[in-house]
C-alpha distance (Angstrom), angle and dihedral (degrees) to the residues before:
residue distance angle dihedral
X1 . . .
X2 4.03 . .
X3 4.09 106.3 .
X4 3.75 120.1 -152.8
X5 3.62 141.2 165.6
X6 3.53 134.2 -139.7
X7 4.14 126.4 -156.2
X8 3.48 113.2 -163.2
X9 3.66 100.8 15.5
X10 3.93 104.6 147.0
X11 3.90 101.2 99.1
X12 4.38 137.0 -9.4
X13 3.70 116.9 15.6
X14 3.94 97.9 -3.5
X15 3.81 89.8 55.5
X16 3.35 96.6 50.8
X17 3.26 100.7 40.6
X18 3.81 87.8 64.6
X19 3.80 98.8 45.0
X20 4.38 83.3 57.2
X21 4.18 98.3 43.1
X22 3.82 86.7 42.5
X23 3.73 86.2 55.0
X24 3.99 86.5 53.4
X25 3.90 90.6 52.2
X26 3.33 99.2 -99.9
X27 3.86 118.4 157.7
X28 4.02 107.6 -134.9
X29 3.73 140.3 -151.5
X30 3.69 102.1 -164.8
X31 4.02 114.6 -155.8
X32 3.92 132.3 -173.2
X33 3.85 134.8 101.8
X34 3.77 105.6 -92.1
X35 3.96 98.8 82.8
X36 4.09 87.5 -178.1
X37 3.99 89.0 57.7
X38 4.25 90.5 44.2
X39 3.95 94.4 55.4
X40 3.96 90.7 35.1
X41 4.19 77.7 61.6
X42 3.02 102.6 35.1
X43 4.09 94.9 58.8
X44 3.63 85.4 42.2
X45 3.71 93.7 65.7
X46 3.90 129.7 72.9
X47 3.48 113.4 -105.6
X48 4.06 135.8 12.8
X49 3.66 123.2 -53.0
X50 3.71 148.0 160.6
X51 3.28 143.5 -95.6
X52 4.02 136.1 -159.4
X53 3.94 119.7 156.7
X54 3.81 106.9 -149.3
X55 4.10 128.0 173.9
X56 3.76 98.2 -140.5
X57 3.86 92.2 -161.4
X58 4.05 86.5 64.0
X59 4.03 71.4 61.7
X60 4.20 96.3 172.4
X61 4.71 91.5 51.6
X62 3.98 78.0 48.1
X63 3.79 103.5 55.1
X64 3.95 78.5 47.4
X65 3.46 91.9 53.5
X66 3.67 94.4 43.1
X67 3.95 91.2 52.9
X68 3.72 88.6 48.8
X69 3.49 96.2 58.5
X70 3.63 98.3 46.1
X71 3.79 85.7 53.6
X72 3.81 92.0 49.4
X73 4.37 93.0 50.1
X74 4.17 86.2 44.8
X75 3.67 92.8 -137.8
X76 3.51 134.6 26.9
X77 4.41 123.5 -161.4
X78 3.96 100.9 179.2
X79 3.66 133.4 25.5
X80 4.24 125.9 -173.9
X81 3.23 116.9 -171.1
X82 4.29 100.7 -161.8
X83 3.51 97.2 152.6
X84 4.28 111.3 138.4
X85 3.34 150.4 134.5
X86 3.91 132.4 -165.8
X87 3.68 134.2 -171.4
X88 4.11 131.2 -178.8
X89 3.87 111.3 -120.2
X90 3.81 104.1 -143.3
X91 3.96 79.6 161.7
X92 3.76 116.7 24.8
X93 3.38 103.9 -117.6
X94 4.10 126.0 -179.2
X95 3.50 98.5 -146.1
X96 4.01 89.2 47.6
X97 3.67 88.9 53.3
X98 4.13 95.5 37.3
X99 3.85 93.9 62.8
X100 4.63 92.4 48.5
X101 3.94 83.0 46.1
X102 3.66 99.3 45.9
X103 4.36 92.1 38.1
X104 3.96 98.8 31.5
X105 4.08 97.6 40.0
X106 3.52 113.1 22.4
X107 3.35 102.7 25.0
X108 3.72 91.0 44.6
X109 3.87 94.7 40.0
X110 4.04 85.4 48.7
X111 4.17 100.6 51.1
X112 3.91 84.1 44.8
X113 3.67 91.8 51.6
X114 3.55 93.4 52.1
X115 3.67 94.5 48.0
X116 3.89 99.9 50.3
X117 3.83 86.0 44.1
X118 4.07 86.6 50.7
X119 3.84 94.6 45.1
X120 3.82 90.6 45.5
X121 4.00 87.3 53.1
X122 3.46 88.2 50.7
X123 3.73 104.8 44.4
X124 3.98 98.3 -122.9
X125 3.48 139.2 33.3
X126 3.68 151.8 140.7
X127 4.00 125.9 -111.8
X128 3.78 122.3 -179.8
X129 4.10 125.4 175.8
X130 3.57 126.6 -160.2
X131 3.51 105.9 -135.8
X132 3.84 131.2 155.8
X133 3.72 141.5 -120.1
X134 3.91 83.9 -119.1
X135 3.83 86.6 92.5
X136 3.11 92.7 72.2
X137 4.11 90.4 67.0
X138 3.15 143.4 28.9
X139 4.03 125.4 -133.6
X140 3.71 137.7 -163.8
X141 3.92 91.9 -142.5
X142 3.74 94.4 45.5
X143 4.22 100.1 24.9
X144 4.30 91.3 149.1
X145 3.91 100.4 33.8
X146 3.82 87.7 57.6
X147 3.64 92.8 40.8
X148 3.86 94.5 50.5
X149 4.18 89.5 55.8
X150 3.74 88.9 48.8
X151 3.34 86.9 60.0
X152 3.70 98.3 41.2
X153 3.96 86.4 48.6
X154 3.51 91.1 54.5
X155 3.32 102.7 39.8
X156 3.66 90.9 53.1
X157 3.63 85.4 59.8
X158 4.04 95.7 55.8
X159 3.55 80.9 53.0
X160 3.86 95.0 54.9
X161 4.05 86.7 45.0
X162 3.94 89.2 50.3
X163 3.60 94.1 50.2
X164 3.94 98.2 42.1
X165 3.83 90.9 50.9
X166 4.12 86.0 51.5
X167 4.08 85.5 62.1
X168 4.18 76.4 -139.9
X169 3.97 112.6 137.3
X170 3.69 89.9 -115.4
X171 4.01 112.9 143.7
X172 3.71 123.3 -160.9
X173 3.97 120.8 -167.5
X174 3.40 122.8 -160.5
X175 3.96 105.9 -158.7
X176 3.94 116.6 -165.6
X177 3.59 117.9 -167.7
X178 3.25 129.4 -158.5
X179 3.95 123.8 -163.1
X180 3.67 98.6 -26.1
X181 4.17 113.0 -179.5
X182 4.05 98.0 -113.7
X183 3.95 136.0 128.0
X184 3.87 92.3 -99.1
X185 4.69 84.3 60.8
X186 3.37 114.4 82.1
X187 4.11 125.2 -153.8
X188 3.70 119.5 -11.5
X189 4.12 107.5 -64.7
X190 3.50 133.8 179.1
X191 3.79 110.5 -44.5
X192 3.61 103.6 -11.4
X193 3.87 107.7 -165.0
X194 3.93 124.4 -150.9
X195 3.79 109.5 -110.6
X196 3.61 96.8 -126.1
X197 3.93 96.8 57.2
X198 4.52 89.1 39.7
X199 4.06 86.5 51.2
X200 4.43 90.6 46.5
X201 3.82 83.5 58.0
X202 3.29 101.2 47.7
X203 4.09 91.9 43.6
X204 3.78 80.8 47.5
X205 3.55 97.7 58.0
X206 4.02 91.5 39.7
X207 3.79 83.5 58.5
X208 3.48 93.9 53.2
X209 3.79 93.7 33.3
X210 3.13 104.9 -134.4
X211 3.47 112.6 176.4
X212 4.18 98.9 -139.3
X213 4.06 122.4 23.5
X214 3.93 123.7 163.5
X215 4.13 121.0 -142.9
X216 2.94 112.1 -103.8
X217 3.99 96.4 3.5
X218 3.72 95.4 -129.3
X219 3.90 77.2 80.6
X220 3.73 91.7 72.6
X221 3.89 88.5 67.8
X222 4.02 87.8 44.9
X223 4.10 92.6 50.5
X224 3.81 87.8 44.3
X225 3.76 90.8 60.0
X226 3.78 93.2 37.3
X227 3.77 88.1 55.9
X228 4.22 96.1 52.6
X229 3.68 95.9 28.5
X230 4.20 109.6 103.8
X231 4.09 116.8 -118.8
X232 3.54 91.9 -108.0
X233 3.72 99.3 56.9
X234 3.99 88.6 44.1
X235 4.08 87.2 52.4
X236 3.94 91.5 49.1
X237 3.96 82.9 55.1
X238 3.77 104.2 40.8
């Protein structure tokens, strides 16, 4: 049976990203802080899974808690680490900024660590990151949300490095979304996609491990531009 663990599974893309792997056969350790929301998913699904609540901004208890629970399902193939949050700073405010920092880098940068280290111990594995395409910008209504993915997008990719120069079959995904229709999206923007058909890609390209995949992938054109565009031009825009 194919193991995997999800961070940040209680709602959006974490949700449904178990309801479609369980649908593969996967066996799942489910991880977030809403316990309520983790057993209301896990008796949802088919099958018997796990479940561990973990606060990834108390980022040392969750590498515990992460370690546990690969102890507890004996062997683990897959790990996605998708947990986030985002707010827009119309006033620039610490504790605002505190709790992206503290979920989106060290909590992110911690249950990655542990993974790679636990995939190198075991000889094999399978990392993937949910990112965003907001690192390929920067934003004066969102200037630490869109910082924190740049940092999870590039620290994905010092992960992919480390694990190439091991010569270890150890994948890492980095998986940018675009707009993708969850509670954390607000209004309708620009190409809005369904959750159900953003999470098949991703599980798609985690099948085929690919090591970088964009959601939906008419936002590889849109980073492209982002990336060679000047800051003015993006300002005028956003």
């Amino acid at each position: 049976m194919k193991k995997a663990i999800i961070i940040g599974a209680s709602s959006g893309i974490g949700w449904e990203l178990a309801v479609q792997l369980a649908a593969k056969g996967y066996q799942l350790g489910l991880m977030a802080r809403r316990k309520d929301c983790l057993d209301k998913l896990a008796a949802s699904l088919p099958g018997d899974h796990f479940v561990q609540t973990t606060d990834v901004s108390h980022a040392e208890q969750s590498q515990g808690e992460l370690t546990s629970l690969i102890e507890q399902m004996g062997d683990v193939d897959l790990i996605v680490v998708n947990s986030g949050v985002g707010n827009k700073e119309r006033v620039l405010d610490w504790v605002v900024e505190r709790e992206m920092i503290d979920v989106n880098v060290r909590g992110f940068a911690a249950m990655s660590l542990t993974s790679m280290n636990y995939f190198v111990q075991r000889g094999t594995g399978h990392l993937a990151g949910v990112s965003s395409c907001a690192a390929h910008f920067s934003a004066g209504i969102t200037p630490t949300y869109n910082a924190t993915k740049a940092f999870a997008s590039n620290y994905l990719n010092g992960l992919r490095s480390r694990a190439a120069r091991s010569k270890l079959p150890i994948t890492v995904t980095t998986i940018e979304p675009g707009f993708v229709e969850t509670p954390m999206v607000e209004g309708k923007p620009m190409w809005l996609a369904p959750v159900e058909k953003s999470v098949a890609q991703m599980v798609n390209a985690i099948e085929n491990k690919k090591d970088h995949v964009f959601i939906t992938k008419r936002w590889r054109l849109v980073a492209l531009l982002l990336d060679i565009m000047p800051n003015w031009l993006i300002r005028k825009f956003m």
